[in-house]
C-alpha positions as CSV (number, residue, x, y, z in Angstrom):
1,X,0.0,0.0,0.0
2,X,1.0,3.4,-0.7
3,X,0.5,6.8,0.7
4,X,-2.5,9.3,-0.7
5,X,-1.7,11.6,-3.1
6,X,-3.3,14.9,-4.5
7,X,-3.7,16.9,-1.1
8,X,-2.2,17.4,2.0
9,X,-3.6,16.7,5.6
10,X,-5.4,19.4,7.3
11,X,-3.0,20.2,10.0
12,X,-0.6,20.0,7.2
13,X,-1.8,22.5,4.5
14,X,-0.2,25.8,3.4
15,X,-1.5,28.7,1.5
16,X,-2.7,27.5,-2.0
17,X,-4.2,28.8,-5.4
18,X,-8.0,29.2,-4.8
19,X,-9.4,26.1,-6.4
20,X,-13.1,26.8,-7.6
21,X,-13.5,22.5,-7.0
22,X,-13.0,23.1,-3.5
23,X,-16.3,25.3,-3.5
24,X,-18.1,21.7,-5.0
25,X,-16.4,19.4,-2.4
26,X,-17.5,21.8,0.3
27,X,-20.8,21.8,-0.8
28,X,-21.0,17.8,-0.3
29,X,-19.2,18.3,2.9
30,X,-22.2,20.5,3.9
31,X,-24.9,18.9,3.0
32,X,-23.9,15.8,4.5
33,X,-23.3,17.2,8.0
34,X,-26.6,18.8,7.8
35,X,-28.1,15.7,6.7
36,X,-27.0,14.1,9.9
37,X,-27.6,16.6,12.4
38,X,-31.2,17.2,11.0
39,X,-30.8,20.8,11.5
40,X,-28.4,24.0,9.8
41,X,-25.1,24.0,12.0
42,X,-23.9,27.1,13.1
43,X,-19.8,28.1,12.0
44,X,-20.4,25.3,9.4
45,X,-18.4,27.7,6.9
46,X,-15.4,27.7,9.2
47,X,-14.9,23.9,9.8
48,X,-15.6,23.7,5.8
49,X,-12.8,26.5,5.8
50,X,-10.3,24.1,7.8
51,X,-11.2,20.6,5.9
52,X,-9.2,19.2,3.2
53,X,-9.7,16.7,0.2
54,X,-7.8,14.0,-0.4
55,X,-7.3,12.1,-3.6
56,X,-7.0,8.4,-3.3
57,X,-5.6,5.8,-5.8
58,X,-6.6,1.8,-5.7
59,X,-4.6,0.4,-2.9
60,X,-3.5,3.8,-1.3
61,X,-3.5,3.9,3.1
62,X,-5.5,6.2,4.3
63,X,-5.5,5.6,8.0
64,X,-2.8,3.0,9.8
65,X,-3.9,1.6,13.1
66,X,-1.9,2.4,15.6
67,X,-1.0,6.0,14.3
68,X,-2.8,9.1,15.4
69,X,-5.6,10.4,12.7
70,X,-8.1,12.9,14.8
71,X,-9.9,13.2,11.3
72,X,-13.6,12.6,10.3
73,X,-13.8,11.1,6.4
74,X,-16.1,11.6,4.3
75,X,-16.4,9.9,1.4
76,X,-17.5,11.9,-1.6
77,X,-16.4,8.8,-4.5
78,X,-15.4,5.6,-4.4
79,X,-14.6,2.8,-1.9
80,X,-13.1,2.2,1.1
81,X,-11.9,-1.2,3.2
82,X,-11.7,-0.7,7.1
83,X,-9.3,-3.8,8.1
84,X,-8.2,-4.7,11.5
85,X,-5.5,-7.9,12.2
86,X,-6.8,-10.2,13.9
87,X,-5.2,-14.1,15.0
88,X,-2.3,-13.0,12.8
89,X,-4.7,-12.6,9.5
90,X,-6.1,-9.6,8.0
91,X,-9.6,-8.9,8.0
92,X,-11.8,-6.4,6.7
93,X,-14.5,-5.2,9.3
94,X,-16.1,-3.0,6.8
95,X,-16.4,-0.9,3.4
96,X,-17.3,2.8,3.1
97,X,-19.1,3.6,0.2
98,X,-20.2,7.0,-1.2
99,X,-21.6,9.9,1.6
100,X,-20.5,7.2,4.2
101,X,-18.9,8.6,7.5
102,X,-16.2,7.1,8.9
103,X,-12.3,7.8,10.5
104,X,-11.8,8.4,14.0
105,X,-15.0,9.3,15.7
106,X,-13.9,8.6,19.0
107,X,-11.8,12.0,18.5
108,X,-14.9,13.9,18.7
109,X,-14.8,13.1,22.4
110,X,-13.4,16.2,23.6
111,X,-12.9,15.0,27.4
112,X,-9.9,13.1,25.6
113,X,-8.2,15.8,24.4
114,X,-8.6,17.9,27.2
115,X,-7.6,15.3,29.3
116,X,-4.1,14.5,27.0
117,X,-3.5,18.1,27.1
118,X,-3.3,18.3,30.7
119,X,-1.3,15.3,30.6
120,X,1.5,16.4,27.7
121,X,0.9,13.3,26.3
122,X,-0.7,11.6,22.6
123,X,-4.3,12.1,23.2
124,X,-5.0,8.1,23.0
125,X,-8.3,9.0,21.4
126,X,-7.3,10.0,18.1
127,X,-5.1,7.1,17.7
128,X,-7.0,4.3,14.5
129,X,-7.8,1.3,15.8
130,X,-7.5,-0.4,11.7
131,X,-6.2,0.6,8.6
132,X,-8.6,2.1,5.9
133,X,-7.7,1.8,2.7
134,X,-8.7,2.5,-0.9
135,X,-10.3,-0.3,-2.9
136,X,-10.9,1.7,-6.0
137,X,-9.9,5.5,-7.1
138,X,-11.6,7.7,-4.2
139,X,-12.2,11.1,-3.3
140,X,-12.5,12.0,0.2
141,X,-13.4,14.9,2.5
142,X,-11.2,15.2,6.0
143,X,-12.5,17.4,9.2
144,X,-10.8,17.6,12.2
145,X,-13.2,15.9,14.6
146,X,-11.3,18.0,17.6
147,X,-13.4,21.1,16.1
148,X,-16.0,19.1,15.9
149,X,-15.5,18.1,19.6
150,X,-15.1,22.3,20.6
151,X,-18.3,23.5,18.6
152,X,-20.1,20.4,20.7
153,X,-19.6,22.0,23.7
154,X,-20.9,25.0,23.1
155,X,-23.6,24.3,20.3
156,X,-26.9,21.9,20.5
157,X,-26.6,21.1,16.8
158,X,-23.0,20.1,16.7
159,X,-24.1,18.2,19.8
160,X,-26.5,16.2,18.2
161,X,-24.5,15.7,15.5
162,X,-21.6,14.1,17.4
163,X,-24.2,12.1,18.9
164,X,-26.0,11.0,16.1
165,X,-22.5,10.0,14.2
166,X,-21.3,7.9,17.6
167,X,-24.8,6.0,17.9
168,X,-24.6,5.2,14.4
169,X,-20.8,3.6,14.1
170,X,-21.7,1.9,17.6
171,X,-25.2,0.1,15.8
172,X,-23.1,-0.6,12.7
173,X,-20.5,-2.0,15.1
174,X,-22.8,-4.4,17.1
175,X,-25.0,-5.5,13.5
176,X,-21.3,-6.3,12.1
177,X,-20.6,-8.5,15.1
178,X,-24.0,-10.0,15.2
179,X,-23.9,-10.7,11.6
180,X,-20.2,-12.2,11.5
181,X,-20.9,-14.4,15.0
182,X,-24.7,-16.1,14.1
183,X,-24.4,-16.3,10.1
184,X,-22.2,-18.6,8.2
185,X,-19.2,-16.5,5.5
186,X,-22.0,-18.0,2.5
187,X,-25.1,-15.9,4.4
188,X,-22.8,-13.3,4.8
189,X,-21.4,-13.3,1.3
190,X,-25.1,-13.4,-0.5
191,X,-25.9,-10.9,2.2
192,X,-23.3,-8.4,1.1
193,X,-24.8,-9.1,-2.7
194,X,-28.4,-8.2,-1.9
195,X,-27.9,-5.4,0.7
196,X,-24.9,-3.8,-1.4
197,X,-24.4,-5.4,-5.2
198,X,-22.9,-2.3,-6.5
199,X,-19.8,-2.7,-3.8
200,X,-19.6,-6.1,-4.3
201,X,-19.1,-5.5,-8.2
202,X,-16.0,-3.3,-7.7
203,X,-14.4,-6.2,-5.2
204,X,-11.8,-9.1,-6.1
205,X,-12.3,-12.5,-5.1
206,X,-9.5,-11.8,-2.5
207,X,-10.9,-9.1,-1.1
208,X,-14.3,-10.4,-0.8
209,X,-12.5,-13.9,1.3
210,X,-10.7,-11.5,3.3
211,X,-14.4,-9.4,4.8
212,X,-15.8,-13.3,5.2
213,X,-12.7,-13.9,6.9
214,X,-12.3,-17.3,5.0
215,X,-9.2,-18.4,2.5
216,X,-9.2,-17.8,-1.1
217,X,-9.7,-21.2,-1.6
218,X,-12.8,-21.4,0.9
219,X,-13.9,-18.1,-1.4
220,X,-13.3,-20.2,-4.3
221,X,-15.5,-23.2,-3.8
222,X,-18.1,-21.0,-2.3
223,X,-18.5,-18.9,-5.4
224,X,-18.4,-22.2,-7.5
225,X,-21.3,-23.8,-5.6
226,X,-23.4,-20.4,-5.5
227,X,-23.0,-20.7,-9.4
228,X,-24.0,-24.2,-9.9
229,X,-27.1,-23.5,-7.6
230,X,-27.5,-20.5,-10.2
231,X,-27.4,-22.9,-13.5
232,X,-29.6,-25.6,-11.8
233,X,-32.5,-22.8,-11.2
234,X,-31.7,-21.4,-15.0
235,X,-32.7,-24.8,-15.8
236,X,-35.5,-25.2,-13.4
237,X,-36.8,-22.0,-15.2
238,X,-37.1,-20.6,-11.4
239,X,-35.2,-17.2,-10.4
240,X,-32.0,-17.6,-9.1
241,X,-31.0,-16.2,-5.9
242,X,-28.8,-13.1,-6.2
């Protein structure tokens, strides 16, 4: 995996060119937020002002667990693979499509930060827990989810947005888990083809074994028997499951 490319991180960015593209990507960065907090968000413009937009090729690193990242993504295009190790194999938890929110969002706790500031230490909230990565070219939107944390404090509507972000990623969380621990990787697999065909289109066999958690070969054999079931219901004349 490589590094992204096209942009810099927020806390790393320097006076630039105005870039009328920027106005476009701040516009989804907008509506989105307001989407999820139900309600107009007061000094939206300014945390707009501070975000950056990130260009991200197939197989790029986006987050590494492990490393601090106190950033919210958005993503505006594309696809992206949340993986976490686990038992010494790789396994991908998740995938973030388009106007999905994901990155740290445990960062927009700001009792942790204030807490590491008093300390002098690395504020052990905005450090990843797993690595997010590109799956296919992407576009994504970064906010620093310690502003977010600040305007929560003092604002109702950045409160319920921060609120409404964290219940979210916890329900998504606890359905992942439920899903992984009571249904066998074939459920899962035509699971992940009816609730989301247009991600499962855009994945390789390896990355589809490696979100069942299964070997390729396991992958293999599972695809071959889903697509005998497939010819024996073509010949049945009945619909095939998809």
């Amino acid at each position: 995996m490589t590094t992204p490319s096209g942009a810099a991180y927020p806390d790393q960015l320097s006076a630039a060119p105005f870039d009328t593209r920027a106005l476009v990507r701040q516009e989804f960065a907008r509506r989105r937020l307001t989407d999820v907090a139900g309600s107009p968000l007061p000094r939206l413009g300014t945390i707009l002002a501070l975000a950056s937009s990130l260009r991200l090729r197939a197989g790029d690193l986006l987050i590494e667990q492990g490393k601090p990242f106190p950033y919210l993504v958005l993503v505006e295009r594309g696809l992206l693979a949340e993986t976490v190790s686990r038992a010494g194999r790789e396994v991908t938890v998740a995938f973030r499509e388009r106007e999905d929110v994901c990155g740290n969002l445990f960062a927009l706790c700001g009792e942790f930060v204030r807490d590491s500031a008093a300390g002098g230490g690395t504020d052990a909230a905005t450090i990843s827990s797993y690595d997010v990565s590109a799956v296919c070219e992407s576009r994504v939107v970064l906010l620093d989810a310690r502003h977010i944390a600040n305007l929560a404090g003092r604002h109702s509507e950045w409160a319920t947005l921060r609120a409404r972000l964290l219940i979210e990623h916890s329900l998504s969380q606890v359905a992942r888990e439920t899903e992984r621990l009571t249904r066998t990787p074939e459920e899962r697999y035509e699971s992940l083809l009816s609730r989301s065909p247009a991600v499962a289109a855009q994945l390789k066999q390896r990355e589809i074994a490696r979100y069942l958690g299964i070997s390729e070969v396991t992958m293999s054999r599972l695809m071959a028997r889903r697509a005998g079931r497939r010819a024996v219901s073509v010949e049945n004349g009945t619909s095939p499951r998809t």
